[in-house]
C-alpha positions as a printed NumPy array, in Angstrom:
array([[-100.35 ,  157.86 ,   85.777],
       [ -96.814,  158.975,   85.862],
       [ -94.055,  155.574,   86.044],
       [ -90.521,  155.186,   84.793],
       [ -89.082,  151.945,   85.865],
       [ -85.424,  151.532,   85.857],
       [ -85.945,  147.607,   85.029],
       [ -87.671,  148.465,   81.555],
       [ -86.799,  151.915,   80.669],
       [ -83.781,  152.857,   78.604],
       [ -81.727,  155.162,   80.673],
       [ -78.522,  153.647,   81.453],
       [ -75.862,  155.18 ,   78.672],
       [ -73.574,  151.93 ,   77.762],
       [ -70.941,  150.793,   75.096],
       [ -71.415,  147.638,   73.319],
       [ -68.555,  145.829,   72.229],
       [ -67.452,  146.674,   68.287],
       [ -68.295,  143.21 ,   66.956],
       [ -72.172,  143.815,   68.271],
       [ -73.307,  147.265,   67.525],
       [ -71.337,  150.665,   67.576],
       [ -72.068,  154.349,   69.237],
       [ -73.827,  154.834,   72.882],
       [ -76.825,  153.017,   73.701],
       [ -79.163,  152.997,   76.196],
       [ -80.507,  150.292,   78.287],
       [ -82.465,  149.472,   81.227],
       [ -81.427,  147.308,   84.44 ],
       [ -83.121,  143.77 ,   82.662],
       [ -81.069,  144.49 ,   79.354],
       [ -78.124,  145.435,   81.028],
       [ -77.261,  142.598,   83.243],
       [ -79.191,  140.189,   79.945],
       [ -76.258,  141.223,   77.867],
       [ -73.657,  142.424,   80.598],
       [ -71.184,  139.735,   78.644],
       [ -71.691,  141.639,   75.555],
       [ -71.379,  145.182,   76.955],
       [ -67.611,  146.859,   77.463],
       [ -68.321,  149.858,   79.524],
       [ -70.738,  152.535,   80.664],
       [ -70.364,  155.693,   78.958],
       [ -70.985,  157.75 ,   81.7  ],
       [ -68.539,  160.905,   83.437],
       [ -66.961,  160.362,   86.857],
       [ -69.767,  160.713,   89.312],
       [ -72.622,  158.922,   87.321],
       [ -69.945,  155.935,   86.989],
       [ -69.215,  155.535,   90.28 ],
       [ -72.923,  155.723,   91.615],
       [ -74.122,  153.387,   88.859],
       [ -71.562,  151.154,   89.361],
       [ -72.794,  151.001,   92.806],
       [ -76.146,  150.116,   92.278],
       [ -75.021,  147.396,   89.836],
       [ -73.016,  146.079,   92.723],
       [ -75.845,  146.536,   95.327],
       [ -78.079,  144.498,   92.778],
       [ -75.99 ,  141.643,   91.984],
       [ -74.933,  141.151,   95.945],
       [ -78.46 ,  140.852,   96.578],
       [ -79.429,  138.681,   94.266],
       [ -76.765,  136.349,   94.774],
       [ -77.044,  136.688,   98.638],
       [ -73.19 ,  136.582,   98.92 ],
       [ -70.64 ,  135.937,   97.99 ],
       [ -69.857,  135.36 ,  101.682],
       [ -66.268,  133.877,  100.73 ],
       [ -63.474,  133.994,   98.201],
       [ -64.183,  130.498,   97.181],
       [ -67.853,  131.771,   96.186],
       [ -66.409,  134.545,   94.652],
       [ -64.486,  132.811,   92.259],
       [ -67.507,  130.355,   91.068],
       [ -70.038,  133.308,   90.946],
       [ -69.917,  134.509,   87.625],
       [ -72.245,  132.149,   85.754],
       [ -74.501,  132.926,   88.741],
       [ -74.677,  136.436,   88.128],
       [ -76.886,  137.07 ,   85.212],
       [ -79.561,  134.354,   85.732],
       [ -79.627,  135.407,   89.625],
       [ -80.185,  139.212,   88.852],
       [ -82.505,  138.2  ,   86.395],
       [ -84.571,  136.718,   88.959],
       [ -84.139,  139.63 ,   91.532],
       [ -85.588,  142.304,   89.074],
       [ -88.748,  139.924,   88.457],
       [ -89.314,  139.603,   91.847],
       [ -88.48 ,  143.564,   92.584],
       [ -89.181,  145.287,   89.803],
       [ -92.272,  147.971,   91.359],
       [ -89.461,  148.604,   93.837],
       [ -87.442,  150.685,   91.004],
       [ -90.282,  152.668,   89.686],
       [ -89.616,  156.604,   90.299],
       [ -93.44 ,  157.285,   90.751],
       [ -94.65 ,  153.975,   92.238],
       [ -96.268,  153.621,   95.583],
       [ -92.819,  152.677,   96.986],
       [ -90.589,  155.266,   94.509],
       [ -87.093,  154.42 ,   94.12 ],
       [ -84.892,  155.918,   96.721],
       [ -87.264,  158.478,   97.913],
       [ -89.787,  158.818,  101.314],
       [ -93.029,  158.063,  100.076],
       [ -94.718,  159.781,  103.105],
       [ -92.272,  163.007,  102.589],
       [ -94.456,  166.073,  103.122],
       [ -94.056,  169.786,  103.409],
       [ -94.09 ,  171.03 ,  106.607],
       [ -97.361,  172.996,  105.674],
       [ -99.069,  171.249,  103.042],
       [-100.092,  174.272,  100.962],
       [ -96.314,  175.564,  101.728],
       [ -94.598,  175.582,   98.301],
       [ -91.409,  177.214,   99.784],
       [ -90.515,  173.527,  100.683],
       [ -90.127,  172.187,   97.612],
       [ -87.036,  172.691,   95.288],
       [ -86.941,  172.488,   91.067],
       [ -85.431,  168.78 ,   90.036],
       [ -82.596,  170.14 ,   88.499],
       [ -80.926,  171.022,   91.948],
       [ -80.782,  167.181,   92.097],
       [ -78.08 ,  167.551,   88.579],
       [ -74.567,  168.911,   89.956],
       [ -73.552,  169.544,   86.27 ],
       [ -76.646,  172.183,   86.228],
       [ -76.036,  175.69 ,   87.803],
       [ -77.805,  175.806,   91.426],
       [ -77.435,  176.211,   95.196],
       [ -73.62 ,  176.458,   95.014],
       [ -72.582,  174.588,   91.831],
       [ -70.877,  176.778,   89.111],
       [ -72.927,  178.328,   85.916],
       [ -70.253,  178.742,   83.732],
       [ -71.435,  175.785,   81.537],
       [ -74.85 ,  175.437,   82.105],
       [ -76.115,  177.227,   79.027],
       [ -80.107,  177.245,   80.083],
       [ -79.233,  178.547,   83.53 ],
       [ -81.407,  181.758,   83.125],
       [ -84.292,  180.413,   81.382],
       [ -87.819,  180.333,   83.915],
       [ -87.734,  176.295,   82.963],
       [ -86.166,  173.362,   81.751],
       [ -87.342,  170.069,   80.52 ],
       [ -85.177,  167.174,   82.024],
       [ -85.375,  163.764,   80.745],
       [ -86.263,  161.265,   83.434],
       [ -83.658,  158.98 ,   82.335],
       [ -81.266,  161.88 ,   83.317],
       [ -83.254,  162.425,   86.524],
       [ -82.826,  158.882,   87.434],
       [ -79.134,  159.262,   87.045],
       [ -79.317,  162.454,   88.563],
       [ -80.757,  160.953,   91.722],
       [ -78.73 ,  158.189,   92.386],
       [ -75.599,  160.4  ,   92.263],
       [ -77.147,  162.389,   94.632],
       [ -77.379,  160.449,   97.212],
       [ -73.954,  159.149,   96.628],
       [ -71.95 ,  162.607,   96.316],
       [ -74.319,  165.595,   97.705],
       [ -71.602,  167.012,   99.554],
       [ -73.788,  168.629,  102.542],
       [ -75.274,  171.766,  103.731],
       [ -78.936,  173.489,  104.374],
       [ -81.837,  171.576,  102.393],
       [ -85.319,  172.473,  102.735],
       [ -87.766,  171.514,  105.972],
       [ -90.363,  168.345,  105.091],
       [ -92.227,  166.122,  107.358],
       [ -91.451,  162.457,  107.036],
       [ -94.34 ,  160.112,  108.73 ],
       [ -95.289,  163.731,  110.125],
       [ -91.923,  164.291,  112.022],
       [ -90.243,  167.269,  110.922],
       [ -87.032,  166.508,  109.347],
       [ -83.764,  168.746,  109.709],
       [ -82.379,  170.882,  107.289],
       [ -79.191,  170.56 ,  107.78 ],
       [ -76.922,  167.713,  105.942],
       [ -73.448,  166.34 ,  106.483],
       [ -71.473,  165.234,  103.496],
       [ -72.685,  161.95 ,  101.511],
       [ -70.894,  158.721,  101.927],
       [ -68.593,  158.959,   98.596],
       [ -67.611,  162.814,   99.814],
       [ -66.462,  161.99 ,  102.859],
       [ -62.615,  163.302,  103.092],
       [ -62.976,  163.556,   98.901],
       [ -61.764,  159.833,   98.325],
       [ -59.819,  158.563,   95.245],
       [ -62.328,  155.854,   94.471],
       [ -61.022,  153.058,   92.589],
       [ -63.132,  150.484,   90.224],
       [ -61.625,  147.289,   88.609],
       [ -62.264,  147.289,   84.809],
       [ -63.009,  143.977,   82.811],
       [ -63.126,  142.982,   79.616],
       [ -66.46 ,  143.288,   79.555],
       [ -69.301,  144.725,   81.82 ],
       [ -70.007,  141.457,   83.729],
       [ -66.437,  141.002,   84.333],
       [ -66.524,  144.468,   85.866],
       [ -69.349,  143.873,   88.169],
       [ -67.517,  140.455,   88.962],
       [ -64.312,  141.783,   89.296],
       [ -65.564,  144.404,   92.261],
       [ -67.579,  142.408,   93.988],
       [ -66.43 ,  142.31 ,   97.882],
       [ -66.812,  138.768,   99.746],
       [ -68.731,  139.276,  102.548],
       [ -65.978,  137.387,  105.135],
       [ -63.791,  140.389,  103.407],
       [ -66.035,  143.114,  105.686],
       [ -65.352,  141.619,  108.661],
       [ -67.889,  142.205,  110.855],
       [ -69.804,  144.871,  109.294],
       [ -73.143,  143.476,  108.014],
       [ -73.684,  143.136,  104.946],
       [ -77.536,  144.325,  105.373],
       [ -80.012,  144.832,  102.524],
       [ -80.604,  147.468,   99.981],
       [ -82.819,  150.533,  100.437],
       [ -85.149,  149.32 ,   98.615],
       [ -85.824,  146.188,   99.943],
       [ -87.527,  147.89 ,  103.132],
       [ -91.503,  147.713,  103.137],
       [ -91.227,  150.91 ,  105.763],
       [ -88.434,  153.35 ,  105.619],
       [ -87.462,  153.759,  109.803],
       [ -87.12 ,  157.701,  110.548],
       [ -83.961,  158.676,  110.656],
       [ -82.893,  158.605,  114.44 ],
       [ -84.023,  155.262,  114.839],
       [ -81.823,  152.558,  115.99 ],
       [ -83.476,  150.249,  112.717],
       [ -82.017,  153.616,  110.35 ],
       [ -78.131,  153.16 ,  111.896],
       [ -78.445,  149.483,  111.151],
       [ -79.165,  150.71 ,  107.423],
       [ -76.442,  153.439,  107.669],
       [ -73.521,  150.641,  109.019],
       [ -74.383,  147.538,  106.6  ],
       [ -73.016,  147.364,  103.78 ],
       [ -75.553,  147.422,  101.007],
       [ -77.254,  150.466,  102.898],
       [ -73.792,  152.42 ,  102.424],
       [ -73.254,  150.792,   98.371],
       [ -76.526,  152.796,   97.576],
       [ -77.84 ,  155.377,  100.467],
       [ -80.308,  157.486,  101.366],
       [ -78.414,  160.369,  102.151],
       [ -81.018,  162.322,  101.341],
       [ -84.831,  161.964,  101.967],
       [ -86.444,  163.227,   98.578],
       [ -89.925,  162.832,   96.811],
       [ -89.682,  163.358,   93.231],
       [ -93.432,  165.269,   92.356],
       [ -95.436,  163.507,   89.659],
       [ -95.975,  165.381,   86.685],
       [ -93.706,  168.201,   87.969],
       [ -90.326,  169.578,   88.099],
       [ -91.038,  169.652,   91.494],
       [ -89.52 ,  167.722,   94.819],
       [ -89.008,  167.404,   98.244],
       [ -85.913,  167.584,   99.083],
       [ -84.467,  166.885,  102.949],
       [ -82.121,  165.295,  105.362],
       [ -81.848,  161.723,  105.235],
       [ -80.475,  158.505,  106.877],
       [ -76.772,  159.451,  108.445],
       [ -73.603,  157.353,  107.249],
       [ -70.759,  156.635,  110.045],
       [ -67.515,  158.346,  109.16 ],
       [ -63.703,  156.952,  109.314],
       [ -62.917,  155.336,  111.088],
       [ -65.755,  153.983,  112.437],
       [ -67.062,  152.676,  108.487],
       [ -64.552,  152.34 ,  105.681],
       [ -66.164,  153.792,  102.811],
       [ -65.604,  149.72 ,  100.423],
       [ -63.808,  151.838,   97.002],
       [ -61.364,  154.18 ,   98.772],
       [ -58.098,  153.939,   99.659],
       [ -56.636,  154.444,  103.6  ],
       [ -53.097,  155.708,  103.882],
       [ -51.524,  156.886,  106.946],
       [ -50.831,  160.612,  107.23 ],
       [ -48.47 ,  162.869,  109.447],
       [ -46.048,  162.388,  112.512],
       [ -48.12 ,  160.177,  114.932],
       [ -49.539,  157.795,  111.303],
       [ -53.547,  158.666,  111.667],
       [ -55.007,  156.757,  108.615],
       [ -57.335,  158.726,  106.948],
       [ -58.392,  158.144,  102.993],
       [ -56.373,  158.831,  100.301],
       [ -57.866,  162.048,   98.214],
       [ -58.75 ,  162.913,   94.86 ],
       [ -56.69 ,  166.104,   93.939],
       [ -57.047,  168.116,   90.591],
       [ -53.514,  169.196,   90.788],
       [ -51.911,  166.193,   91.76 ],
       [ -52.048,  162.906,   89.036],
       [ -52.847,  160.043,   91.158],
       [ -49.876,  157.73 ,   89.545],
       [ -47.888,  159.382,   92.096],
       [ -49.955,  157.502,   94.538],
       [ -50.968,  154.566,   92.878],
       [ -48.116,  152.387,   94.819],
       [ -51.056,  153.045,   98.02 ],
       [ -54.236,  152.131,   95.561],
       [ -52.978,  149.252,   94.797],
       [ -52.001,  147.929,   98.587],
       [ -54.087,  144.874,   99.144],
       [ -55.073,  145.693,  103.118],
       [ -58.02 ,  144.757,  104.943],
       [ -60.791,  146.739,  106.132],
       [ -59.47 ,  148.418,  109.353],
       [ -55.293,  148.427,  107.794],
       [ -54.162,  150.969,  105.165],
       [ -54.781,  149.421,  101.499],
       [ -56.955,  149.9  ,   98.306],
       [ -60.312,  149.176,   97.765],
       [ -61.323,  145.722,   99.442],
       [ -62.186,  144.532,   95.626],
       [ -59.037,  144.679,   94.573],
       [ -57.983,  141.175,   96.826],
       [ -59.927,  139.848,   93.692],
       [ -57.034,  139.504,   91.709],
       [ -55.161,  137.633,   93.758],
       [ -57.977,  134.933,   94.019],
       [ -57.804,  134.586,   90.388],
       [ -55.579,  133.573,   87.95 ],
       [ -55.074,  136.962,   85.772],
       [ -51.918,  135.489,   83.157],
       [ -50.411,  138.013,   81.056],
       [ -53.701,  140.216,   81.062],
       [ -53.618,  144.007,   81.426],
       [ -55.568,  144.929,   84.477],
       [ -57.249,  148.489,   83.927],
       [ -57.866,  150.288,   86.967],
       [ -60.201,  153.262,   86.968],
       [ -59.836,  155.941,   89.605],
       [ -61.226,  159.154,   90.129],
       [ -63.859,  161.167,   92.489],
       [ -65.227,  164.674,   93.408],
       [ -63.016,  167.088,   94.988],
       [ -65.404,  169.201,   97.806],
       [ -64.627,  171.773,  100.291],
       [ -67.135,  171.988,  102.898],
       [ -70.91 ,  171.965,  100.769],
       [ -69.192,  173.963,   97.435],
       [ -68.3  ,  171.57 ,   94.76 ],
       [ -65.033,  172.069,   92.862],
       [ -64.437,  169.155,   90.418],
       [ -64.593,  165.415,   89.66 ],
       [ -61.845,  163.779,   88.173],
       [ -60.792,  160.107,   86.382],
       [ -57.699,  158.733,   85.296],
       [ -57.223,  154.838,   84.164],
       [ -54.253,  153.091,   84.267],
       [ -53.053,  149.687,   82.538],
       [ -51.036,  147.236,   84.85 ],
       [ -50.565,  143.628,   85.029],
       [ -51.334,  142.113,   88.341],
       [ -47.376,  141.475,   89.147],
       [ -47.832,  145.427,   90.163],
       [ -49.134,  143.763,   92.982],
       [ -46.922,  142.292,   94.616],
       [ -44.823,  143.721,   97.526],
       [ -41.718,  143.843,   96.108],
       [ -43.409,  145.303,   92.444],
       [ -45.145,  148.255,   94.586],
       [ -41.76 ,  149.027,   97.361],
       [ -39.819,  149.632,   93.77 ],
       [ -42.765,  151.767,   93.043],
       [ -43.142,  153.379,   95.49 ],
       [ -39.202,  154.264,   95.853],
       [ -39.299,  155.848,   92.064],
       [ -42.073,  157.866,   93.436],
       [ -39.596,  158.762,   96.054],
       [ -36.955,  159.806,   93.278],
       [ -39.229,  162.021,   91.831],
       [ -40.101,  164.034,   94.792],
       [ -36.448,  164.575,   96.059],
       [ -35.619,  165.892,   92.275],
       [ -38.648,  168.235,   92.643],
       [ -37.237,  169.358,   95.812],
       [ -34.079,  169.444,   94.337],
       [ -35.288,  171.351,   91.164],
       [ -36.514,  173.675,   93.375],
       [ -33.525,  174.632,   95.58 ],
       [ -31.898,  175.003,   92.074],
       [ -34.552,  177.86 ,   91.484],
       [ -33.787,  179.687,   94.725],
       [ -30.837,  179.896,   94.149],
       [ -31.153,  181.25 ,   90.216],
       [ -33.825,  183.891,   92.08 ],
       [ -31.473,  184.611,   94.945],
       [ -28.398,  186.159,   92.66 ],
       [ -31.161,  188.172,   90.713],
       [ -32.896,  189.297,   94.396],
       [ -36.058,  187.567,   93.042],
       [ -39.231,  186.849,   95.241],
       [ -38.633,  183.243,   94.409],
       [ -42.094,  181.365,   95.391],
       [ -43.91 ,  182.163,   92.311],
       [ -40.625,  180.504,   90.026],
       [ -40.344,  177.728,   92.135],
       [ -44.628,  176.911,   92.167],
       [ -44.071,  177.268,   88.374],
       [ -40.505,  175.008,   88.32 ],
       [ -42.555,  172.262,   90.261],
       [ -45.555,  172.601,   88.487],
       [ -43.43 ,  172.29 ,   85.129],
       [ -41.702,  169.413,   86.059],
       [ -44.504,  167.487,   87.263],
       [ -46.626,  168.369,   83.766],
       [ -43.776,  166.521,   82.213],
       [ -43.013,  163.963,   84.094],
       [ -47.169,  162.676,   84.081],
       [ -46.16 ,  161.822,   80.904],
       [ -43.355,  159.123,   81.738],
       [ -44.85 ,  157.265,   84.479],
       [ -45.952,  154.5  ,   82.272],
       [ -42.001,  153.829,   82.409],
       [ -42.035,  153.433,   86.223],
       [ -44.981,  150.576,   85.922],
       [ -42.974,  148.643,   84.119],
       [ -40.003,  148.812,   85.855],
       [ -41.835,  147.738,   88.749],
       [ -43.799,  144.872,   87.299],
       [ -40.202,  143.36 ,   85.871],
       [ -38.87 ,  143.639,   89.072],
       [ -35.971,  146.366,   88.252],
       [ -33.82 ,  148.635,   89.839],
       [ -35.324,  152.737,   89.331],
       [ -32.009,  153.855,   88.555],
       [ -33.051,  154.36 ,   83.998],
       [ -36.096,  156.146,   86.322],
       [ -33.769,  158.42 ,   88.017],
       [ -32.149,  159.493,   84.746],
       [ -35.67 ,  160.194,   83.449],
       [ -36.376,  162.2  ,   86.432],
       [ -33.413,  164.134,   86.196],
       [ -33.689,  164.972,   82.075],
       [ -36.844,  166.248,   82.949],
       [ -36.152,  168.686,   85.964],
       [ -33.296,  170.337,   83.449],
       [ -36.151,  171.081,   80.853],
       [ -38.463,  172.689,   83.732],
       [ -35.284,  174.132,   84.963],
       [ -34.985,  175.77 ,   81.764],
       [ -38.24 ,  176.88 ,   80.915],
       [ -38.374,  178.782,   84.044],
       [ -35.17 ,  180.319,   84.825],
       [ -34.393,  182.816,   81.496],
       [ -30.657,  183.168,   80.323],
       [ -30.577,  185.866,   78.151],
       [ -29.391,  189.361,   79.943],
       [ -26.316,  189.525,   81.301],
       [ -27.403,  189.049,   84.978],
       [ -29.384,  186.363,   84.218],
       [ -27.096,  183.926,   82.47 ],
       [ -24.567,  183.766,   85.126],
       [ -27.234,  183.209,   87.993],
       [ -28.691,  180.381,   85.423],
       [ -25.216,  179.101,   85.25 ],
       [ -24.96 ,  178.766,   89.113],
       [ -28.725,  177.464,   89.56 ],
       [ -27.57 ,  174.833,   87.29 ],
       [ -24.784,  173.858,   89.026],
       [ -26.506,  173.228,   92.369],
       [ -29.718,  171.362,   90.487],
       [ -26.59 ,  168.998,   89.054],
       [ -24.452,  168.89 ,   91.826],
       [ -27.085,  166.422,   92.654],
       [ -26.663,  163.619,   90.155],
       [ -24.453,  160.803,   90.688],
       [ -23.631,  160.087,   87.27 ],
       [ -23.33 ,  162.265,   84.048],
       [ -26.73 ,  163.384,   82.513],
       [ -27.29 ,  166.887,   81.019],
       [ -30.472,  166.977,   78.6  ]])
């Protein structure tokens, strides 16, 4: 008989720290939280991270029951391991991928016709990094062949990010307690909007799961609820019993976005519509970040952009709001429930860019900080030398119309490259703007940086060398420093 059980099975990729062992391991759920104080990180890319992380979450919340407050939170720690420890004993056939209740699949999923093959799909549409549906081929290097062997610890992984990020779009028809099912999907709960999702990192993988832990009297009013798997009977879909699942809080940390039934001893699986997650407003997705956008300040979440370095927002990830006001993730009130000293904070962010059900690209960044940045007055001088480099960008780029106006240049393409220059640079220099912020200082040593590096993308896009061309430089110049308030020129 087929089995894999997440529990026992080795399929979680982790780092251990450098005193214990070296290289990437892998571990199963038991070993994992039994030596979560010895492990530093997962090794895992963007998506897998966040979705694991998740489920690590999910677990520990339900085996501690709580925390319900901030006081709990802070005493919880020691609880953690020996809790969990407990909860996988007790739940342990729940997390088998080919027991009678299969991890986060529909049991009684069926094709519509049950000698219809056209209803079931090849595993590997389940991997986003492999090329199928609409994902991109360019680096899947077994694309073509008839087959391909998948380990099942990568289908486990595969599956859980699945249900966190499948970003939407026609499936294939199944019956699900004989009710036909829907083909058509709306975007996962970690898609929604592409979020920046955010992620606390600790010292050492039970500080982590610690560290983003969200207090239950933090949700306010949204149940907390019960995971997935948990449920002796999975309620159809449009049942009032599935919204309760889609609006708690557990039922959103790891969902069932998708109804799927992996195929024993097969590459096979049914693949379908599954429980529906409320958008924003009405459900604040717990690890993303709400700004407020446009004229008439709609809040909507802060997004993951591949062209756009996210220290440029940080000052909003690191707002400490609550669930229905513009602020970071709800974890990161945390930190100011605990003493953090003169310890770097490192603060993982990152998330899958979508456009409607096509896929374009998952991103991460980290950034060190003390928790000072915190602080109102640390993130306002933040956010105003975020402000200093926007109005140079806008005034490198009137410089540049005006080079391309005395040469009758088209002049969108030089200023796109002038901004794009300028901002290449200057991702290398924000670690100077954190710590002018944390100390509490004034942005004007940030100004000058701005400024030194507008000239250089000045430079490298405007050419002086003809005779036209250095006189138009000349004047470009002059309006990108007719700008500055005191004397800088390189």
């Amino acid at each position: 008989m087929n089995t894999f059980n997440l529990v026992e099975e080795p399929w979680i990729p982790v780092l251990y720290h450098r005193s214990v062992a070296g290289g990437v391991q892998y571990v199963g759920l038991r070993k994992l939280f039994q030596e979560a104080h010895l492990l530093s990180d997962l090794a895992l890319p963007p998506l897998e991270r966040v979705a694991v992380t998740r489920l690590l979450l999910c677990i520990t919340h339900a085996a501690l029951k709580g925390p319900e407050s901030n006081t709990e939170w802070q005493t919880c720690l020691d609880e953690i391991q020996p809790a969990v420890s407990d909860y996988l004993t007790r739940w342990r056939d729940r997390f088998d991928l080919y027991g009678d209740k299969p991890f986060l699949q529909v049991p009684s999923l069926q094709p519509v016709q049950p000698e219809d093959k056209g209803c079931f799909t090849n595993v590997g549409k389940l991997n986003f990094a492999y090329a199928s549906g609409n994902a991109h081929t360019l680096f899947d290097h077994v694309a073509l062949l008839s087959s391909r062997e998948i380990p099942l610890r990568d289908l486990a992984l595969s599956l859980i990010t699945f249900q966190c990020f499948h970003p939407g779009g026609l499936l294939f028809s199944a019956r699900w307690d004989g009710s036909e099912i829907s083909r058509s999907t709306t975007q996962a709960p970690c898609v929604e909007g592409s979020p920046l999702l955010a992620i606390i990192v600790g010292s050492t993988l039970l500080r982590t799961i610690h560290w983003n832990l969200v207090p239950y009297s933090r949700l306010e009013g949204i149940s907390p609820g019960r995971p997935i798997w948990e449920y002796d009977v999975l309620p159809l879909p449009d049942t009032d019993e599935a919204k309760l699942i889609g609006n708690s809080y557990l039922g959103r940390l790891v969902p069932l976005s998708r109804a799927i039934r992996l195929c024993p001893g097969s590459d096979q699986c049914l693949l379908t519509q599954g429980y529906e997650f409320p958008k924003f407003p009405a459900f604040r997705e717990p690890m993303a970040t709400v700004v407020k956008r446009g004229n008439e300040g709609n809040y909507a979440y802060l997004s993951a952009s591949p062209d756009k370095h996210p220290w440029r927002e940080l000052h909003s990830v690191l707002l400490v709001g609550k669930v229905n006001q513009p602020g970071g993730p709800l974890c990161l009130g945390n930190l100011l429930q605990h003493s953090v000293g003169e310890d770097s904070i490192f603060l993982w962010v990152g998330g899958l860019t979508a456009q409607q059900a096509k896929l374009e690209d998952a991103r991460e960044w980290v950034f060190r900080l003390s928790a000072s940045l915190l602080g109102r007055r640390a993130l306002a001088i933040y956010s105003q030398g975020v402000e200093v480099a926007n109005q140079q960008e806008q005034q490198l780029r009137d410089a540049v119309r005006h080079y391309c106006k005395q040469l009758n240049l088209e002049a969108k393409s030089y200023t796109l490259k002038a901004a794009a220059i300028f901002w290449s640079l200057l991702d290398n220099y924000y670690p100077e703007l954190i710590v002018i912020a944390e100390q509490l200082e004034n942005v004007d040593l940030w100004e000058r940086r701005c400024r030194r590096v507008a000239v250089s993308a000045y430079q490298a896009t405007c050419p002086a060398i003809t005779r036209r061309q250095i006189p138009a430089f000349v004047q470009g110049r002059n309006v990108l420093f007719a700008y500055r308030r005191q004397g800088v020129t390189s």
